[in-house]
N, C-alpha and C positions, 0 to 999 in steps of 0.2 A: 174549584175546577172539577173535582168527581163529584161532586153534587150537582153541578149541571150536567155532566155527563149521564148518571144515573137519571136526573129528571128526564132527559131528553130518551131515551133509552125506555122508560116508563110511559109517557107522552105518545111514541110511534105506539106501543102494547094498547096503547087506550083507542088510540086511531084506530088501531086495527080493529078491536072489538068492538068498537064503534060501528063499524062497516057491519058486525053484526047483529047489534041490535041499539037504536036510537035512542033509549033510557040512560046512557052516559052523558053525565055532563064533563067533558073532558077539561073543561078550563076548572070549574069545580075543585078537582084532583087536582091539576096541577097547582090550584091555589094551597089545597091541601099539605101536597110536598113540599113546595116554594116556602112553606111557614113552618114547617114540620108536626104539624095536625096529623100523627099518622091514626091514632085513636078514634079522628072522626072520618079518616080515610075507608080506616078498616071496615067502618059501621055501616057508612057508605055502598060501598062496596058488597057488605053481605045485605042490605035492603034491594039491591038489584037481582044478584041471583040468588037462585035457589040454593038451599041448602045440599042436595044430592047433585047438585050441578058437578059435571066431567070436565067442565072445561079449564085446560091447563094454564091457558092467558088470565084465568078469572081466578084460579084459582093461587099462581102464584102471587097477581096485585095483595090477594088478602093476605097472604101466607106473610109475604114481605112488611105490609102496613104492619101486620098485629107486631111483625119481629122488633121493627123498628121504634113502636108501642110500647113497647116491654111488656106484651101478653105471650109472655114463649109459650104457655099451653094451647092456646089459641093458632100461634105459629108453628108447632108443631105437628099439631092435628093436622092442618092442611097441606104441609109439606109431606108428611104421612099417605094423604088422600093423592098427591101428585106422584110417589114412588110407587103407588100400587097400580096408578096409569100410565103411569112409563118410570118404567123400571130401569135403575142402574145409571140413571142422571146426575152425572158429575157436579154439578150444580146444587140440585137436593139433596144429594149427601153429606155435600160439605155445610150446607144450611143446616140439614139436621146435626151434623156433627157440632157445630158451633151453637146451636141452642141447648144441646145436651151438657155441654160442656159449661156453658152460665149458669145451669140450672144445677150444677153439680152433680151430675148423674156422666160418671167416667167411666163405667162399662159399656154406656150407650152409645156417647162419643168415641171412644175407641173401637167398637162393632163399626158403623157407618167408614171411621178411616181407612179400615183395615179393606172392604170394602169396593174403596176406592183405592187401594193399593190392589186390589186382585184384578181392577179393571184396566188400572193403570202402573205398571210396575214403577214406572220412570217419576211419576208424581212427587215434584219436591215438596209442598206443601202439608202433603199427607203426612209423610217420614218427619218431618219437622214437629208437626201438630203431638200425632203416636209417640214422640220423645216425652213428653210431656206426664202420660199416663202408664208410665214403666213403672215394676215396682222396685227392681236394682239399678244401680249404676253401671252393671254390666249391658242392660237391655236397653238402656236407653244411650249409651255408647253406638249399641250397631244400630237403630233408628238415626243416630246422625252423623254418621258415617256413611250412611245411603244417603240423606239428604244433603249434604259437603261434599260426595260425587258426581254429585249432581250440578251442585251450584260453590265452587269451592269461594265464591266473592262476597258471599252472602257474610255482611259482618254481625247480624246477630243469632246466627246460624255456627259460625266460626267464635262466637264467643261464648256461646255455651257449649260448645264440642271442646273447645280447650280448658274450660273447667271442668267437663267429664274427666278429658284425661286424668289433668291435674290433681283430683279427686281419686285418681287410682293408680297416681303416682309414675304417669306415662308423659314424665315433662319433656321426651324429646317431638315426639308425636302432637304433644299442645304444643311447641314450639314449631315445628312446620307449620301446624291450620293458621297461627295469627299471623305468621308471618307473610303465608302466600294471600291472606286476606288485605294483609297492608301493605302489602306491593300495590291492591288494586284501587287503597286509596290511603295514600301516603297523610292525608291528614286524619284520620278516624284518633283521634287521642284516645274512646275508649278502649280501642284495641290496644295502643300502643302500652295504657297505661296495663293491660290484662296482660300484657308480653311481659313484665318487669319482674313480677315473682317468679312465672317460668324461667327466664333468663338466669335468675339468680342460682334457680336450683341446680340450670348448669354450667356454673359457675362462667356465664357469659357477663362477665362483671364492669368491662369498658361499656359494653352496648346500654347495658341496665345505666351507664354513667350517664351515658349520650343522651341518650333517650332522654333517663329522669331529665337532666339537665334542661332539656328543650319543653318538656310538659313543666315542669315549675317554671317556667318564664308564664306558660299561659294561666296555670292556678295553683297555689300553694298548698296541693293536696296532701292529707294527713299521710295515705297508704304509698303516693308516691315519694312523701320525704322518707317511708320506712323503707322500703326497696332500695332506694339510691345510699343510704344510711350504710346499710349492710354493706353494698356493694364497695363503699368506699375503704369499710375495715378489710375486706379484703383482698384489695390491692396495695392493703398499708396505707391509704391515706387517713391516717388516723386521727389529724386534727380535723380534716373535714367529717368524718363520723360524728366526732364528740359537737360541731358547731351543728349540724343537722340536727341531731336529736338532741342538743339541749332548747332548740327552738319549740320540739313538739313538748318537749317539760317544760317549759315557760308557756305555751297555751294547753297545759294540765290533759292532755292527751298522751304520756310517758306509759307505757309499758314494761312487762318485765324483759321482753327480748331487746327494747333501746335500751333498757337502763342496763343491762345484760354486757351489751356492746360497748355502750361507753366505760363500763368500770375496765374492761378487758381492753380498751382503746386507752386507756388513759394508763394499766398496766405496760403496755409497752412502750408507751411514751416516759414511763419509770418513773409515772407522779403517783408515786405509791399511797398519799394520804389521799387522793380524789377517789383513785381506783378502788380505796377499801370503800369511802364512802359511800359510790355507788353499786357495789356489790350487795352493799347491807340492803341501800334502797331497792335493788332487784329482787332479795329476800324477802324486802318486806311489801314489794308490792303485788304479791301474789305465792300463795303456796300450789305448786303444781308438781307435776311428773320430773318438772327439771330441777326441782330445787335441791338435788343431792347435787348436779352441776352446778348450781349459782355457789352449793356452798363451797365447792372444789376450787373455783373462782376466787372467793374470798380467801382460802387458806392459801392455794397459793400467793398473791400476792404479803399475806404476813409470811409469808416463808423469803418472800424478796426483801423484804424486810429482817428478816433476820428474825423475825418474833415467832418464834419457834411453838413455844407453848400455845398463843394465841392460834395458830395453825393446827396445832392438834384440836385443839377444841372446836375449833369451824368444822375440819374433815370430821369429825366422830358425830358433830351435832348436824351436818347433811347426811350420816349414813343413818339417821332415827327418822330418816323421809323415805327410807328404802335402798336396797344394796345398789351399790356400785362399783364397779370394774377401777375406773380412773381411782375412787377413794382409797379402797383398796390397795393400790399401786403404788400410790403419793403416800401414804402411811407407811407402807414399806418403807418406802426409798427415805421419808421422816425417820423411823425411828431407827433406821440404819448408818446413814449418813449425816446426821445433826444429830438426833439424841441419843446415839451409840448405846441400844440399849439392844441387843441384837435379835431376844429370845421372840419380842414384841413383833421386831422387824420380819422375822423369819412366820412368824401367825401371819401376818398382813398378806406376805405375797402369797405363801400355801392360800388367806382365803380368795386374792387373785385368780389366783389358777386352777380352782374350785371352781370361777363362776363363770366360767365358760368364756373366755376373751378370745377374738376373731383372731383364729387360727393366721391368718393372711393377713391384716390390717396390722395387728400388733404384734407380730412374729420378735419383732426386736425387746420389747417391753416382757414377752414369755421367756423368752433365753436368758435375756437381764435376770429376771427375777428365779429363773430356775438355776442360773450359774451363783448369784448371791445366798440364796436357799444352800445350796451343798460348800460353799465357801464360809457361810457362819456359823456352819454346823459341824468344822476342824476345830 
């Protein structure tokens, strides 16, 4: 349909030039477009007129053939020759903007947009394009925040603006853009599926259900079994977690944050031998930032267990991956409360309280541990 559109669009251009001079063969071209010969279009075309030729009908058929060619230097050049004869053409800018921009040349392309933002502030296209060639995540945040004011329906426009956020840790702000984008079209699954880790972050953990629930009927996607996965351990449905992600471990796509979940799903379901197992596996299937948690994980449940020993040696052997506040804490309250060793117990929480533990989040676990500190030291 835009291909005839454009033909026809092309066809009146020739007409008209035609009317000025009779060396066009206009069925020619159009057999040309109609096949997509734009190479012999182009050729064409510059064997009729001059090469210093002004005229802007003449000059944008060639500009276009070469583009459509793949000669961007060719289409370049002449779209060049049309901005210098009429200047400030919304049309030629965004032509040259777009061949600068295949040709890998992003100062160029960004010059021409900007451009067309001085001539048009309102230009959704523009703001959309310029998002593109930012060099922070900051700058290209307010390029589509101007283009989303614009057009808040636009859903690929609204799907990179809610990964911006999300990227800068602004999940309520990506949680409005997809959502007033799929109000406007209640079926766009990649929206919805783009909503499911924002959701999660704010711990909108029914909707994340809902949703997942309705996109795995249409495809049994890896990232939406993960979102809905989480979502279910924290509303306590914790056999559905474990049946969720033992599916992505039976097609060998398991990670350390499912096996994470399951071992700590399966701890509260008090199946203490599955839960150590998968804790090991979330050990072993990556060493990262979190593994002084995975190994917090595993020590507490031998601690459920009553394997006191085996717990100390988890918590001591995640703290050789880097300090932690929780490890720290649990060794305390270990070697105070289980292995009644007190002098140990009393090192533990001092190095708690040492490393800085949020004043507000952990206010109770600071007091604990500074009231047992002056209690085992009567």
């Amino acid at each position: 349909m835009k291909l005839g559109i454009c033909l026809c669009i092309i066809l009146l251009g020739f007409k008209n030039a035609a009317a000025q001079s009779t060396k066009i063969d206009t069925e020619k071209l159009l057999e040309y477009y109609e096949t997509q010969r734009y190479a012999e279009a182009a050729t064409y075309l510059q064997g009729i007129y001059p090469g210093d030729t002004q005229d802007i009908k003449a000059l944008s058929q060639i500009a276009y053939c070469n583009m459509m060619a793949g000669k961007l230097p060719e289409a370049e050049k002449n779209y060049q020759k049309i901005n210098a004869i009429q200047p400030n053409s919304m049309s030629t800018l965004f032509s040259l903007a777009n061949i600068n921009s295949r040709r890998g040349n992003a100062s160029h392309a960004k010059t021409y947009l900007q451009q067309i933002i001085q001539l048009d502030s309102l230009n959704f296209s523009a703001y959309k394009q310029l998002a593109t060639y930012t060099e922070t995540p900051e700058a290209k945040l307010s390029y589509l925040k101007k283009a989303n004011a614009l057009n808040t329906t636009d859903p690929d426009l609204a799907y990179d603006l809610s990964l911006t956020y999300s990227g800068l840790k602004q999940y309520k702000s990506a949680y409005v853009v997809l959502k007033t984008a799929i109000a406007a079209d209640t079926e766009n699954f990649t929206l919805q599926q783009a909503l499911l880790p924002v959701a999660n972050q704010l711990a909108q953990y029914p909707e994340v259900i809902e949703t997942g629930e309705k996109l795995l009927k249409n495809h049994a996607d890896v990232n939406v079994m993960n979102d809905i996965g989480q979502a279910y351990f924290y509303v306590k449905e914790y056999q559905k977690c474990i049946n969720i992600y033992k599916m992505l471990e039976n097609m060998g796509v398991q990670n350390e944050g499912t096996l994470y979940f399951m071992a700590l799903s399966y701890r509260e379901l008090k199946d203490y031998n599955n839960a150590a197992i998968y804790a090991q596996k979330t050990i072993d299937e990556a060493i990262s930032d979190h593994t002084p948690f995975y190994y917090a994980a595993l020590a507490g449940i031998y601690e459920s267990k009553n394997q006191y020993n085996d717990a100390l040696t988890a918590y001591k052997r995640g703290l050789t991956f880097g300090t932690s506040n929780i490890i720290y804490y649990r060794l305390g309250l270990l070697y105070d409360l289980h292995l009644k060793q007190p002098k140990s117990a009393i090192t533990y929480y001092q190095m708690y309280l040492k490393n800085n533990p949020d004043q507000e989040k952990e206010k109770e676990q600071i007091a604990y541990a500074k009231g047992r500190i002056s209690g085992l030291k009567q």
